[in-house]
C-alpha positions in Angstrom: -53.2 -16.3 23.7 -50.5 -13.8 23.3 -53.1 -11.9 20.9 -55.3 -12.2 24.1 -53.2 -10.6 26.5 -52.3 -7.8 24.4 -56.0 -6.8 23.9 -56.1 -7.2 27.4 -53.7 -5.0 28.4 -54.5 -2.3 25.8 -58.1 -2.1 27.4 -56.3 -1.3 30.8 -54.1 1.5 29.7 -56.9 2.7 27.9 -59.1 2.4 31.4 -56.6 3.6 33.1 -55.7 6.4 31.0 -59.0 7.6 30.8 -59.3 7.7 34.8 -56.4 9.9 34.7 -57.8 11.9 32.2 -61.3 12.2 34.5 -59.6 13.0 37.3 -57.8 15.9 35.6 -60.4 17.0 34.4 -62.5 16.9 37.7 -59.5 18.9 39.3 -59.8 21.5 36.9 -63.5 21.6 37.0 -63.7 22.0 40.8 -60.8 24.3 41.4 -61.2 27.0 38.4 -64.2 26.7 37.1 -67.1 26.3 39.7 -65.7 28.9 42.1 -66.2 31.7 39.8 -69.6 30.5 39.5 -69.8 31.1 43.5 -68.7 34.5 42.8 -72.0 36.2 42.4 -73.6 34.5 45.8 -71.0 36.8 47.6 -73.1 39.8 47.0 -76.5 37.9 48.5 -75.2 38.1 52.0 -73.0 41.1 53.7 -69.5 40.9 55.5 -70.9 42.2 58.7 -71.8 39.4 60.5 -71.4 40.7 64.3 -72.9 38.9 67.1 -71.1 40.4 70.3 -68.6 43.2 70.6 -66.4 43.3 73.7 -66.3 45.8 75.3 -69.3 47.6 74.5 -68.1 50.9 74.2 -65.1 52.3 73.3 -62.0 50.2 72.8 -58.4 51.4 73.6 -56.1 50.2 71.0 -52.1 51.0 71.3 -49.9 51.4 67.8 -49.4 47.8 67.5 -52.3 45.9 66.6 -53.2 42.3 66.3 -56.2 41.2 64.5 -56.5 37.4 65.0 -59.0 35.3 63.6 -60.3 32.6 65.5 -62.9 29.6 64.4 -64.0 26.8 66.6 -67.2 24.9 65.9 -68.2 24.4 70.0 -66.8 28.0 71.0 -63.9 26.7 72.8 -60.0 28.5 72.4 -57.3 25.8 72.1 -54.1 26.3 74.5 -52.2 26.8 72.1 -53.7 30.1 70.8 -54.2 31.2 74.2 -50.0 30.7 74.9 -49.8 32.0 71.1 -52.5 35.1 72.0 -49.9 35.9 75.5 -46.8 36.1 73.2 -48.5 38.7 71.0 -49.6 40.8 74.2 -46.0 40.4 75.9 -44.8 41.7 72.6 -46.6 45.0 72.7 -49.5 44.1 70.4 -53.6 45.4 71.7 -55.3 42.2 70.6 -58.7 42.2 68.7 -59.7 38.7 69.0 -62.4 37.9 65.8 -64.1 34.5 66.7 -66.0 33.3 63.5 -67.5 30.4 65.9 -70.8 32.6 66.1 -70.7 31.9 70.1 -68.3 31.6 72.4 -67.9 29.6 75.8 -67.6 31.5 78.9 -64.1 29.9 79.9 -63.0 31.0 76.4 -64.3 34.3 76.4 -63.0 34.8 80.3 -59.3 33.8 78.5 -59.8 35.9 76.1 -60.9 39.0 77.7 -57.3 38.8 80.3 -55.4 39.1 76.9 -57.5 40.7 74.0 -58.1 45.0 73.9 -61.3 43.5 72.3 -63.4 40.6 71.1 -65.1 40.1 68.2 -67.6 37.3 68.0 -69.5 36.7 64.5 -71.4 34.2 62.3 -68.9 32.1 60.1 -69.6 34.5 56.9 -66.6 34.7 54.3 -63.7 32.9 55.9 -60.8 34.8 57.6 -60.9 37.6 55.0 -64.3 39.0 55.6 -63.3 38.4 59.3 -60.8 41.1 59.5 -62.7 42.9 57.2 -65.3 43.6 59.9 -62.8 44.0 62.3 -61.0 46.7 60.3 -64.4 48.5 59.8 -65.7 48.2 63.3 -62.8 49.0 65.5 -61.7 52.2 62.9 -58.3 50.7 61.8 -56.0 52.3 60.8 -56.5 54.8 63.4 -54.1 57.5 63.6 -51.6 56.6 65.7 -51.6 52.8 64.5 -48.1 51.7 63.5 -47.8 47.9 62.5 -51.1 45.8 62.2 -50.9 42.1 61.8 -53.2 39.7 60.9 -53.0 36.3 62.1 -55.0 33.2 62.9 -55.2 29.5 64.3 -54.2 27.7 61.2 -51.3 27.0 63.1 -49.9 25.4 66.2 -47.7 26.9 68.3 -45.4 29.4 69.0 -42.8 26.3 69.3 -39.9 28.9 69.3 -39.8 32.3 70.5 -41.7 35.2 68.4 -39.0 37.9 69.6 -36.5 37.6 66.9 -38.9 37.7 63.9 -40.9 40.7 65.7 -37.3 42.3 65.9 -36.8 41.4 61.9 -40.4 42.9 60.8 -39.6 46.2 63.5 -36.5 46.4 61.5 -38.0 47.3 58.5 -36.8 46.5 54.9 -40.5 46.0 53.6 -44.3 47.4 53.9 -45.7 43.6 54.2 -44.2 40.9 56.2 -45.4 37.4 56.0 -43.9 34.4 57.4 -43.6 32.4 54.3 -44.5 33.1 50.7 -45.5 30.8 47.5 -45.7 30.5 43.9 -49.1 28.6 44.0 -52.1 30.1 41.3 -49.2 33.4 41.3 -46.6 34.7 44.1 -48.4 35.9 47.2 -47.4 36.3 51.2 -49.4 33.5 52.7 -51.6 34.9 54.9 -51.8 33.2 58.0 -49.1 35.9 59.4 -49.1 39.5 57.6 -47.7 42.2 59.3 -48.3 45.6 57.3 -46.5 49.0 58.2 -48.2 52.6 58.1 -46.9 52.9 54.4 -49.0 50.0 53.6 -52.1 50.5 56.2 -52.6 54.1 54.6 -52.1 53.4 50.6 -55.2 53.5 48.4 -53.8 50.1 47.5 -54.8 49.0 51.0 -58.7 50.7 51.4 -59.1 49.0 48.2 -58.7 46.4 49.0 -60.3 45.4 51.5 -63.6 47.7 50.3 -63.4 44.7 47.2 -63.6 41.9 50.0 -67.0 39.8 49.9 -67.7 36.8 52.2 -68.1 34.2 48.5 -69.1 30.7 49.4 -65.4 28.9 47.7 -62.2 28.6 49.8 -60.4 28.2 46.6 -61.9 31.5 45.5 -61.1 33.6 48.7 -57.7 32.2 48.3 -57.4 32.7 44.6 -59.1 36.5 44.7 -58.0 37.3 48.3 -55.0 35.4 49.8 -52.8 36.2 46.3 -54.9 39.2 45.4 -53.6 41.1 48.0 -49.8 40.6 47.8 -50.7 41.5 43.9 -52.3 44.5 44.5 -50.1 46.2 47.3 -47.0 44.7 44.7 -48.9 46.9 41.5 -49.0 49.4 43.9 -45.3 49.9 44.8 -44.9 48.5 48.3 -42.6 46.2 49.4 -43.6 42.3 50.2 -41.2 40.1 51.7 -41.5 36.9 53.9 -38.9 36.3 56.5 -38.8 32.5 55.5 -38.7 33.0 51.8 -39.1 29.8 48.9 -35.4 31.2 47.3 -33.6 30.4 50.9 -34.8 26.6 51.4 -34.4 23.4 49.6 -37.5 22.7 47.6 -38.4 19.2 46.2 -37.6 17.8 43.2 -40.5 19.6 41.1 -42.0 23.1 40.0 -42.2 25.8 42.6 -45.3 26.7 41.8 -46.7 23.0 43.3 -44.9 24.0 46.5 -46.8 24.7 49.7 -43.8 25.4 52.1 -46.0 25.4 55.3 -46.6 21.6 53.7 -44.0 20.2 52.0 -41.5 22.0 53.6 -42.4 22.2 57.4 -39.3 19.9 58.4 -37.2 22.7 57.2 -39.1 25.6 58.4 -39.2 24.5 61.9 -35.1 23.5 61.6 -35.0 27.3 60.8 -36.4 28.9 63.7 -39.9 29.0 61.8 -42.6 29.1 65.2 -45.8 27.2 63.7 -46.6 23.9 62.3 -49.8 24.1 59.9 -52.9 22.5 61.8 -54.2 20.7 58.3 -50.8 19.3 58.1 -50.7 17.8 61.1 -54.6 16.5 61.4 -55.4 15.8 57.5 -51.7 15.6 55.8 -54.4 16.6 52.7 -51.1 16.6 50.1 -49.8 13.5 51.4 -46.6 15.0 52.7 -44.0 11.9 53.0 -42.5 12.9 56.2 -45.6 14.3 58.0 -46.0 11.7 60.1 -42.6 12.3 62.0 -44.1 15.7 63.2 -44.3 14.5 66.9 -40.8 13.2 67.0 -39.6 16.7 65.5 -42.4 19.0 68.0 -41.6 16.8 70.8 -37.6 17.8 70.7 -38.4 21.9 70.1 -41.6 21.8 73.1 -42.6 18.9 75.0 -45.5 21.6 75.9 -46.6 22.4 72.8 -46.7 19.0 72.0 -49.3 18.5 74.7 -51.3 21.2 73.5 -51.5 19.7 70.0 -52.5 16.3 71.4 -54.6 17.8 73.2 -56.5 19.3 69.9 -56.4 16.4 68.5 -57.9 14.2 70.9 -60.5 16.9 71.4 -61.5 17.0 67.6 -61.4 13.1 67.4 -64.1 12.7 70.2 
């Protein structure tokens, strides 16, 4: 009997082992292997993917520009980007509004149009990165006289504290490339939900090369991999200066290797205890990493902004309908 068992229980390690092993392997296969083969199909269709430009004709754009990239399957803007949209514009920023969501609704597009210098309105091609791609090309940026041009988007709820004192830090100088938060994850990179770059940066070959490499390729992981880190690689190579104001060396990180460490993720608790603005939209619908403490988010949002904890309810009663 005892024979028995043993047999028994070597099978299951063996099973189990070998699930392990699949799943690995799976991982790998999906992540680094099958996006390069998407690479090619990024050259079938083009980055310019415009549907609507607002206004028609010429648009008036001060020296601090926001391009913010927007996506919403039924053409709607959520409350929170419009309060996040007015905190840019009392800030100083012209606002070029890129809406991926192909169509917008009129309500959204009357919002939009009391804030934005411009709007923007294309078919979901190539993620965020083709998205300011067009809007780089179509509204001439850099122009002359632009000074600081940030690129941001509704990954994020919020502001749930006040934008002033990091606008102050970026203003301040100290690098070419601000992002809010940086990581180690596939190599070190700003994460680019929040990149502010300075007229060093906007007018470096570095920078036009960039963004001339850009191609709308079917794979998240890919844009992220090739785009997302690429960039902070390539301005780096190129001498200029990438910082985050919330960098991975100033918090407490979990007990395992940096480079499995998503800070907006695993470390959002933190982030938001110091003075950090957002909390990641994925975080708080899909918890995809399975973030222990994700679940307390409401009790934390609730304490900083019992409005912004509306809006986010709001959301996500809307996207649960």
């Amino acid at each position: 009997m005892k024979q028995h068992s043993a047999v028994v229980w070597w099978l299951i390690r063996c099973l189990l082992w070998g699930i392990r092993r699949a799943q690995v392997s799976w991982h790998v296969l999906r992540y680094q292997v099958l996006p390069w083969f998407a690479w090619p199909l990024g050259w079938l269709h083009s980055h310019r993917q415009k549907v609507s430009l607002w206004p028609a004709d010429k648009v008036t754009l001060g020296p601090r520009v926001a391009l913010f990239c927007h996506f919403d399957a039924h053409g709607a803007v959520r409350a929170d980007t419009l309060r996040y949209l007015a905190a840019l514009h009392d800030a100083g920023f012209s606002i070029v509004a890129v809406s991926n969501s192909g169509s917008l609704r009129p309500d959204a597009m009357t919002a939009l149009h009391s804030l934005c210098a411009a709007v923007l309105v294309r078919r979901n091609v190539g993620y965020d990165f083709c998205a300011w791609r067009e809007g780089l090309e179509r509204l001439g940026l850099p122009r002359g006289d632009t000074e600081l041009l940030l690129l941001a988007n509704d990954s994020v709820y919020g502001p749930l504290h006040p934008l002033t004192p990091l606008l102050a830090r970026i203003a301040s100088g100290g690098a070419d490339v601000w992002g809010l938060t940086d990581s180690e994850q596939i190599r070190f990179h700003l994460q680019s939900y929040f990149l502010a770059a300075n007229a060093a940066a906007l007018r470096s070959d570095a920078w036009r090369r960039f963004w001339r490499s850009v191609r709308p390729v079917p794979s998240k992981h890919l844009m992220i991999r090739c785009y997302e880190v690429g960039l902070t690689q390539r301005l780096s190579r190129a001498g200029l200066r990438c910082q985050a104001l919330w960098p991975l060396t100033s918090m407490q990180l979990p007990d395992r290797a940096s480079t499995t460490v998503n800070p907006t993720h695993d470390l959002w608790r933190q982030l938001l205890d110091a003075g950090f603005p957002f909390i990641k939209r994925e975080l708080v619908r899909d918890n995809p990493a399975r973030v222990a403490d994700a679940e307390e988010w409401r009790e934390v949002v609730g304490v900083m902004d019992q409005a912004g904890l509306a809006e986010i309810e709001q959301d996500l009663s809307r996207a649960a309908r």
